[in-house]
N, C-alpha and C positions, 0 to 999 in steps of 0.2 A: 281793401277795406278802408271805410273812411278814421281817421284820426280819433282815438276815444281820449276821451279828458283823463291828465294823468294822473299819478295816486300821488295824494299830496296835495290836491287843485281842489278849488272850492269847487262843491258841486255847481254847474248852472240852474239857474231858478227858471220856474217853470213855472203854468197854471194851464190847465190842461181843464176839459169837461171829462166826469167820470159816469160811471156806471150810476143808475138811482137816482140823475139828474145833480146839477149843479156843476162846482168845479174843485179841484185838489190843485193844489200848492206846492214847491217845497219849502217854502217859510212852513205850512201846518206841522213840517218834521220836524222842528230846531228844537234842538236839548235831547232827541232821540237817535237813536241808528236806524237807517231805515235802508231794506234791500230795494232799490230797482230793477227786475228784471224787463228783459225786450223781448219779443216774439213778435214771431211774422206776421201768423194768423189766427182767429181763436176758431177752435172748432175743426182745427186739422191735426193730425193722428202725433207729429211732435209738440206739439204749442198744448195739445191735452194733455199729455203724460206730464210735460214739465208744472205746469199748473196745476194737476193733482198734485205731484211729490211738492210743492210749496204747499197746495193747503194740507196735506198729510202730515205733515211738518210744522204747521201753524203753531200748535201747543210749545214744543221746543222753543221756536222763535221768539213767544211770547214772554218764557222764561228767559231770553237771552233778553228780553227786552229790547227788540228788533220788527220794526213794520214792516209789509212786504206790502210792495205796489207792482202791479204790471201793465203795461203799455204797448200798446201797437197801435198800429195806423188802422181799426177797423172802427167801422160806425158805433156810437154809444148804443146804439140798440139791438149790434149783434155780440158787443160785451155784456148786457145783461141778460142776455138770452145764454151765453156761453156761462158768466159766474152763476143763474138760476138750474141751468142742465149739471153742471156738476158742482153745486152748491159748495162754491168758492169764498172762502173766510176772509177776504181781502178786499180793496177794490181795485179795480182794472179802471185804467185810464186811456183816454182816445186823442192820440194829435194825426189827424186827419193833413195838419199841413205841414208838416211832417219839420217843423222848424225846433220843435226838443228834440227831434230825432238827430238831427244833424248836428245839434248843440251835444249832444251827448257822442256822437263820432260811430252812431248805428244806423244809417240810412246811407246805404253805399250799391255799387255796381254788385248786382248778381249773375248768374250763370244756370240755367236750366236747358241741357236737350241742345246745348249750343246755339239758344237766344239769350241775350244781354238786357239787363232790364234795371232797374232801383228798389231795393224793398230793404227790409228791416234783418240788420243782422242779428243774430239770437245772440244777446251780451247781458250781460250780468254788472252791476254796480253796488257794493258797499259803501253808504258814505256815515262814517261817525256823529258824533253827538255837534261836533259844532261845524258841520255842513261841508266836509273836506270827503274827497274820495279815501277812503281806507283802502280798497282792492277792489280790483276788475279782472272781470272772465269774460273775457272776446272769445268769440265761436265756439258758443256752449256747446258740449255735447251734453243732451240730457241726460244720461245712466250717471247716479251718482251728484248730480251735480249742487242738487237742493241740499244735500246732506252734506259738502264742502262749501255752499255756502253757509248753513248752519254753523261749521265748524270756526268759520272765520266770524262770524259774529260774535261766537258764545265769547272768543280769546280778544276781541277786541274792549 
């Protein structure tokens, strides 16, 4: 796996095009806590489960006073097709070249059926109110996982 930024490091800045057109920031987050999470793809059977329990979980977050962003490497126009099909409360962002993925330490060597390839490791990022990593979850499993990320926001 590649290197993820450590807890304690300022998050890397970013400006990505999102979902709905335009682009997102992490300067738009300063003064807030805001989750990053990564998936591989939108619209496949784990990248679905884990983006509902985020927006099933929205309301929570919202009291923790926590944004929730997600990212993969897929076309803006198959994240608005994915947040419109399961009417997603967040926005989903696209780096297509894959340079915040790397920056963030989740675009690494994979392994399927014994081919070797590059894609996005499913990682998780807390980063506090003045843009520092608070906790990471490298090789999410999704059962559970939106609900200890909640947990870590709410005590942050």
């Amino acid at each position: 796996m590649a290197e993820m930024v450590p807890v304690g490091s300022a998050a890397p800045d970013f400006i990505l095009p999102k979902d709905g057109g335009g682009t997102i920031s992490l300067g738009e987050f300063r003064g807030r806590k805001l989750v990053i999470y990564f998936y591989p793809k939108a619209n496949t059977s784990g990248c679905t489960k884990e983006a509902i329990a985020f927006n099933r979980l929205k309301p929570a977050f919202d009291e923790a006073e926590t944004l929730i962003l997600g990212i993969s490497a897929d076309r803006v126009a198959a994240l608005e097709k994915f947040k419109r099909k399961y009417a997603l409360d967040f926005p989903l962002a696209s780096d297509e070249t894959f340079k915040m993925l790397q920056a963030y330490g989740v675009w690494s060597e994979k392994s399927l059926y014994g081919r070797t390839f590059l894609g996005i490791t499913r990682a998780t990022y807390l980063i506090d109110r003045e843009g520092l990593i608070a906790k990471r979850w490298p090789k999410v499993k999704i059962e559970g996982h939106a609900e200890e990320v909640l947990a870590a926001a709410t005590a942050l």
